[in-house]
DOGU-784049 format. One record per residue (C-alpha): chain; residue number from 1; z, y, x. Coordinates in steps of 0.2 Angstrom, whole numbers, padded with zeros to 4 digits. Each point is the difference from the previous one (the first is absolute). Layout:
BEGIN
SITE unit pos    c3    c2    c1
SITE    A NUM     Z     Y     X
...
//
This chain:
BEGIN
SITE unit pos    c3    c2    c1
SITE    A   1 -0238 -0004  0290
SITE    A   2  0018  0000  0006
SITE    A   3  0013 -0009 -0009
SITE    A   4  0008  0016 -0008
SITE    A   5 -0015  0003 -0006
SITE    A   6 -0003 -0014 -0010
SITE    A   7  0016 -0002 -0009
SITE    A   8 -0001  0017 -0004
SITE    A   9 -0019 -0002 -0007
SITE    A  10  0004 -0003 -0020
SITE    A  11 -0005 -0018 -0010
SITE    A  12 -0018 -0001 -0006
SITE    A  13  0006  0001 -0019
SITE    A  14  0014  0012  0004
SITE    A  15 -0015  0015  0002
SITE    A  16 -0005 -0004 -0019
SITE    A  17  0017 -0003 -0008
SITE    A  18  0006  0016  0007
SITE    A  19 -0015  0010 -0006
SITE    A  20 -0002 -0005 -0017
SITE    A  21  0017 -0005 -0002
SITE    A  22  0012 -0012 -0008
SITE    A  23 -0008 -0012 -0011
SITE    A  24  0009  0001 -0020
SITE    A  25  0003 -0013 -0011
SITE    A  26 -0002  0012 -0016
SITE    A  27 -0012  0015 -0002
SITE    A  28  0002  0016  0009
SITE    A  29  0014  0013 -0007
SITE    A  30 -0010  0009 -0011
SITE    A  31 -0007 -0014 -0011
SITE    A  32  0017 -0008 -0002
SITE    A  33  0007  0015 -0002
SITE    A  34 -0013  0002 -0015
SITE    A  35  0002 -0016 -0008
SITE    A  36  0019  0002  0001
SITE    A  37  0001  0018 -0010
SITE    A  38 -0013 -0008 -0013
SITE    A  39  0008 -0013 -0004
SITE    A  40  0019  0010  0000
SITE    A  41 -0008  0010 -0010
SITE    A  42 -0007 -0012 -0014
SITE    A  43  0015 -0010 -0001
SITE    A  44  0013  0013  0003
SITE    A  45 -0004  0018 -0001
SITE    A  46 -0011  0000 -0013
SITE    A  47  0014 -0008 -0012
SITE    A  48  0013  0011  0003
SITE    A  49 -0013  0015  0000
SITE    A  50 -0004 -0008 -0018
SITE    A  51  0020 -0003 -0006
SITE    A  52  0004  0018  0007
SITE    A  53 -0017  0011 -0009
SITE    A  54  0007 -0007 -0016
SITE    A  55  0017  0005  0002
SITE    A  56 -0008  0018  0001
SITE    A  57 -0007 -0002 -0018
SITE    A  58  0017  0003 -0004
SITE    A  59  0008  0018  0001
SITE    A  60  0018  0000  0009
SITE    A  61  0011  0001 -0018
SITE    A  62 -0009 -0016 -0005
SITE    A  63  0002 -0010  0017
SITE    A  64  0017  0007  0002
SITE    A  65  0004 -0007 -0018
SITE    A  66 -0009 -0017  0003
SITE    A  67  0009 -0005  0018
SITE    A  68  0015  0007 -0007
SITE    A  69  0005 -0007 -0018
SITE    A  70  0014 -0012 -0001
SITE    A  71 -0007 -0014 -0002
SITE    A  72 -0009  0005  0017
SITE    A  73  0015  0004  0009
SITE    A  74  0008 -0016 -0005
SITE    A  75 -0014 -0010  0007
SITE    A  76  0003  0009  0015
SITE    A  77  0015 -0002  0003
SITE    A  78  0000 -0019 -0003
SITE    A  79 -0015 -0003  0012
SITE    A  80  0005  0010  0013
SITE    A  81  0020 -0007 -0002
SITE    A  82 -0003 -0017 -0001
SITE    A  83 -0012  0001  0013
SITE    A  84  0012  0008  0012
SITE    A  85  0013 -0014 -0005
SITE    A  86 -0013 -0015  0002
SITE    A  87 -0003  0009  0019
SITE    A  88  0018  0001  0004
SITE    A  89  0001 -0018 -0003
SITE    A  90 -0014 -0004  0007
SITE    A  91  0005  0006  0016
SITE    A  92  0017 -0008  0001
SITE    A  93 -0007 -0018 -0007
SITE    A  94 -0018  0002  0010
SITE    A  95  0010  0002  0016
SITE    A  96  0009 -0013 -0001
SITE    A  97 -0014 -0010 -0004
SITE    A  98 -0010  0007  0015
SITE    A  99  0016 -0005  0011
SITE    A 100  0001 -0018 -0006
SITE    A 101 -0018 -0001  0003
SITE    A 102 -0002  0008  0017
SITE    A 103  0018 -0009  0008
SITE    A 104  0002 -0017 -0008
SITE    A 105 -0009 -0015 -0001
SITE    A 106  0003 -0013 -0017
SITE    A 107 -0010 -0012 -0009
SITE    A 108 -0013  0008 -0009
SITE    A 109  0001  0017  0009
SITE    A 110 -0021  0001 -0002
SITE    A 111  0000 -0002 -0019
SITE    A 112  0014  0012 -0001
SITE    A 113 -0012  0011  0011
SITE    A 114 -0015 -0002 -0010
SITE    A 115  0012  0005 -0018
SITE    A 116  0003  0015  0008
SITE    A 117 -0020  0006 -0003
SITE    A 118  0000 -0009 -0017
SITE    A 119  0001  0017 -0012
SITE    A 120 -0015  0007  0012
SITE    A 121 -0009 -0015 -0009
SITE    A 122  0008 -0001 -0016
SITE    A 123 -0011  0010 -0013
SITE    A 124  0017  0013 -0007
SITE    A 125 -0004 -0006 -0020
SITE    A 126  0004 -0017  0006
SITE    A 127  0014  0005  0009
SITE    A 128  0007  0009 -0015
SITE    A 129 -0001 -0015 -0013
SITE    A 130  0007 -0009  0012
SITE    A 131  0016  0009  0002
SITE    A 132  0001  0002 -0016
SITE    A 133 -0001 -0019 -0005
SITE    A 134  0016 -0002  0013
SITE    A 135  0009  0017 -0007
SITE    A 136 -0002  0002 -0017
SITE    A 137  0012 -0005 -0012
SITE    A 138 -0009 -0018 -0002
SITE    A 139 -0005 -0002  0017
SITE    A 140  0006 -0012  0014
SITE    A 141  0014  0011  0004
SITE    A 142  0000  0016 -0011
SITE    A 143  0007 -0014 -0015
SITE    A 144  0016 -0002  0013
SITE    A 145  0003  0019  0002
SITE    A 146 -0001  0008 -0016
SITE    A 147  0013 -0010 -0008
SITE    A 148  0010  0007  0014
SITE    A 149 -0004  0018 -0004
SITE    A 150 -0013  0002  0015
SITE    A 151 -0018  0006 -0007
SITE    A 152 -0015 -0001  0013
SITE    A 153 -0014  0001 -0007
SITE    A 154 -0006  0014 -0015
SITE    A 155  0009  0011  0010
SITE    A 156 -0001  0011  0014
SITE    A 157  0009 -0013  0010
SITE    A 158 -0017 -0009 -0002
SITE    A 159 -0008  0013  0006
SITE    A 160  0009  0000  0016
SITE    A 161  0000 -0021  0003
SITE    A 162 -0021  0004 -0002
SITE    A 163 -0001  0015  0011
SITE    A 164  0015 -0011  0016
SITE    A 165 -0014 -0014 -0004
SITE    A 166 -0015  0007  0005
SITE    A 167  0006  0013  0014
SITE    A 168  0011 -0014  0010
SITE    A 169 -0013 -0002  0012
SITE    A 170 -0005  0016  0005
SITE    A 171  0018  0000  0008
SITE    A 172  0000 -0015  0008
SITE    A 173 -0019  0000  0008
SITE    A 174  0004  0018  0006
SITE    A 175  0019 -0007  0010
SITE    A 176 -0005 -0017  0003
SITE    A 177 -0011  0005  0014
SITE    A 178  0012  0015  0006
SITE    A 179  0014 -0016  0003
SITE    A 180 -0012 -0010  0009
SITE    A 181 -0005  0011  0013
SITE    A 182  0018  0007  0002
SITE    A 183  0009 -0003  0018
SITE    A 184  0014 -0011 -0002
SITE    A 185  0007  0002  0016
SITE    A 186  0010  0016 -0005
SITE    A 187  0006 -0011 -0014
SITE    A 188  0005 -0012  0011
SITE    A 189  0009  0015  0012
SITE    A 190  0007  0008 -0014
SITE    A 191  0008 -0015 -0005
SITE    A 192  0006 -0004  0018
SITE    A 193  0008  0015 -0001
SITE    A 194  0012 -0005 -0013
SITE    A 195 -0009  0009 -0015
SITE    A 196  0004 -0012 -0017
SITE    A 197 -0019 -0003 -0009
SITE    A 198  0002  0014 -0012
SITE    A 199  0003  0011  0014
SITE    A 200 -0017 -0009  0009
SITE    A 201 -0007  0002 -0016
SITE    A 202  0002  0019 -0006
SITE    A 203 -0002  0009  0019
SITE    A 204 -0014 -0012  0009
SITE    A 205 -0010 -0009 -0012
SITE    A 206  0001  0012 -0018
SITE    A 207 -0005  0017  0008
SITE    A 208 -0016 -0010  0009
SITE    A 209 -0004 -0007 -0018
SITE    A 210  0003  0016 -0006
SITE    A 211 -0017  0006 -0002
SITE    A 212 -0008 -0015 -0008
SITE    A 213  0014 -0001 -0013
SITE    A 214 -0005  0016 -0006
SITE    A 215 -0016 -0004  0000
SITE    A 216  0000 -0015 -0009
SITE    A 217  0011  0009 -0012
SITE    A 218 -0013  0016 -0002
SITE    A 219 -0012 -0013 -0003
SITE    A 220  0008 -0010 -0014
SITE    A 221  0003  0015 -0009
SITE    A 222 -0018  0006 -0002
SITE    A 223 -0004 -0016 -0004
SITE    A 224  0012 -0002 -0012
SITE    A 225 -0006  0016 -0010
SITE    A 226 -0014 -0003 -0004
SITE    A 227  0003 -0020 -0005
SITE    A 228 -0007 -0003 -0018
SITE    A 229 -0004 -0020 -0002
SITE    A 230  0016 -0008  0005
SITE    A 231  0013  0015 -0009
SITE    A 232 -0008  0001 -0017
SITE    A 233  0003 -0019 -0006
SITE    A 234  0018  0000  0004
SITE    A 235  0005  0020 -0002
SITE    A 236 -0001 -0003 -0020
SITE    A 237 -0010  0017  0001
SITE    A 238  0013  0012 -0011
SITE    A 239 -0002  0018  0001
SITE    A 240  0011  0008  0008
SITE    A 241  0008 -0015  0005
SITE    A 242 -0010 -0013  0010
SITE    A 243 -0018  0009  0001
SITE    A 244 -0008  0004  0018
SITE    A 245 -0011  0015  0003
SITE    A 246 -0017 -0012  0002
SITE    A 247  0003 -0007 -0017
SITE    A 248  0002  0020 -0006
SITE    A 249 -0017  0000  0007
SITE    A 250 -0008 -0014 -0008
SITE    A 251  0008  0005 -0016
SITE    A 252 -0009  0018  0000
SITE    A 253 -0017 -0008  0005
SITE    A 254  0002 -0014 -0014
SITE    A 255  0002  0019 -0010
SITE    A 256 -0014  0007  0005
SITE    A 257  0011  0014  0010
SITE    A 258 -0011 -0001  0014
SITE    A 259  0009  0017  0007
SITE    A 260  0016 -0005 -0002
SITE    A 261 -0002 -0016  0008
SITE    A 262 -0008  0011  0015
SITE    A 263  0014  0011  0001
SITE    A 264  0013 -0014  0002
SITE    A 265 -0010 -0011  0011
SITE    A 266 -0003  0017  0010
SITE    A 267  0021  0001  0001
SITE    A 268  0000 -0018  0007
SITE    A 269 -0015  0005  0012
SITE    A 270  0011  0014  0009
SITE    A 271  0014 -0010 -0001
SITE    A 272 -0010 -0013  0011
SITE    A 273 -0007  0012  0014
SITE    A 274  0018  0006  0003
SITE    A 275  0003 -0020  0001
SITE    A 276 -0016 -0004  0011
SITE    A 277  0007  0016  0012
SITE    A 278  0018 -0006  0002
SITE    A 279 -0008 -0018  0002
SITE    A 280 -0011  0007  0017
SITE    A 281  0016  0011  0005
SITE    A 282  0008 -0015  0000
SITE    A 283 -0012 -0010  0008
SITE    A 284 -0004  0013  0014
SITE    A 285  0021  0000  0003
SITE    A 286  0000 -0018  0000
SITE    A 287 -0014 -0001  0016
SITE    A 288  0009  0013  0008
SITE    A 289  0014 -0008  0000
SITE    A 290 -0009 -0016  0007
SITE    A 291 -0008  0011  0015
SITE    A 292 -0016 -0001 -0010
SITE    A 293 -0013  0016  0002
//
């Protein structure tokens, strides 16, 4: 057998792999893909299907009426309002946190790391009586800033404190790894070119951050509309004042207004697959922009 020959003559396990082909660490497609839709459907579709057939017990005058009375409307626009202000903040405070944490070294920079994650852990009530011990007119701080006139808890500035709480680290988990993989070499040529840092900083590194800023920022929002636990200890829960659509909710099932409470929840739900939408757009933009696929 010439030498050609045998380097062209294939491996004695190669025959084998070939033919039956490569080995998988999970089942084959079509039971994963079974399991998968089972269980999206017992956890997730099932509910929804459930929250949405009893909306239809209602005709369109009673459902109109219950998504729309004042006290409704005021809850919505206090939810969504304060969650849009507790996002804004978020992303001006989370990147700067994320910057701190991605360019500097100090003391300590591990534990500071670690807080970041601490209202993923932290169950929301406890977060809530928390903030209200520090805020309230007898708390730590709250007993030095109502004698000055500055009220922040009972109030819907309580509601906003609570909502920049809990959403703070979807913003900076979402830049933190943006900044540590960004090149700073055309930081470093922009500056050698004579830009000043805010110049460096609004054409080279915000427009590359861009993306996970917005993300970040879609992201505390939907969390921060549907927060309950940490919102209703410090909101003082007034109507039409300081009460969140979820405690509209609970209110009209403690009621027995099981429709009602349908019909509401099935506002928010819309409301969160236009969120989950602009999330994945946002994503999709973002890996674009990093040369992703």
């Amino acid at each position: 057998m010439s030498a050609g020959a045998s380097l062209a003559a294939p491996l004695p396990g190669a025959a084998s792999t070939s033919r039956g082909g490569s080995k998988k660490v999970l089942p084959g497609f079509n039971l994963t893909l079974g399991y998968s839709l089972l269980y999206l459907c017992l956890i997730v579709l099932i509910p929804l299907s459930a929250l949405v057939l009893k909306t239809f017990t209602m005709s369109w005058d009673q459902f109109w009426m219950a998504v729309t009375s004042p006290r409704v409307l005021a809850s919505y626009k206090l939810t969504f309002g304060a969650s849009f202000v507790a996002a804004a903040v978020n992303v001006v405070f989370g990147l700067l946190l994320a910057w701190v944490l991605v360019r500097y070294t100090f003391p300590g920079k591990r534990i500071v790391d670690a807080l970041v994650d601490l209202p993923f852990a932290l169950p929301t009530a406890v977060a809530g009586i928390s903030l209200t011990a520090l805020l309230a007119g007898n708390g730590w701080i709250g007993q030095y800033l109502e004698p000055m006139g500055i009220k922040l808890a009972f109030n819907p500035n309580g509601v906003v404190i609570a909502l920049i709480f809990i959403g703070l680290p979807f913003v900076v988990r979402t830049v933190q790894p943006v900044l540590e993989e960004s090149e700073r070499e055309l930081e470093e040529a922009a500056m050698s070119l004579g830009a000043t840092r805010m110049q460096t900083f609004m054409k080279v590194i915000l427009p590359s951050i861009t993306p996970a800023l917005l993300t970040g920022f879609a992201m505390a929002f939907a969390r921060a509309i549907g927060e309950y636990g940490s919102v209703i200890f410090i909101a003082g829960n007034m109507p039409m004042v300081s009460e969140i659509t979820p405690l509209i909710i609970i209110g009209k099932l403690e009621q027995y207004d099981y429709a009602g409470a349908t019909a509401v929840a099935v506002v928010m739900l819309i409301f969160s697959f236009i969120l989950l939408l602009v999330i994945n757009a946002l994503q999709a933009w973002q890996r674009k922009r990093a040369g992703g696929t």
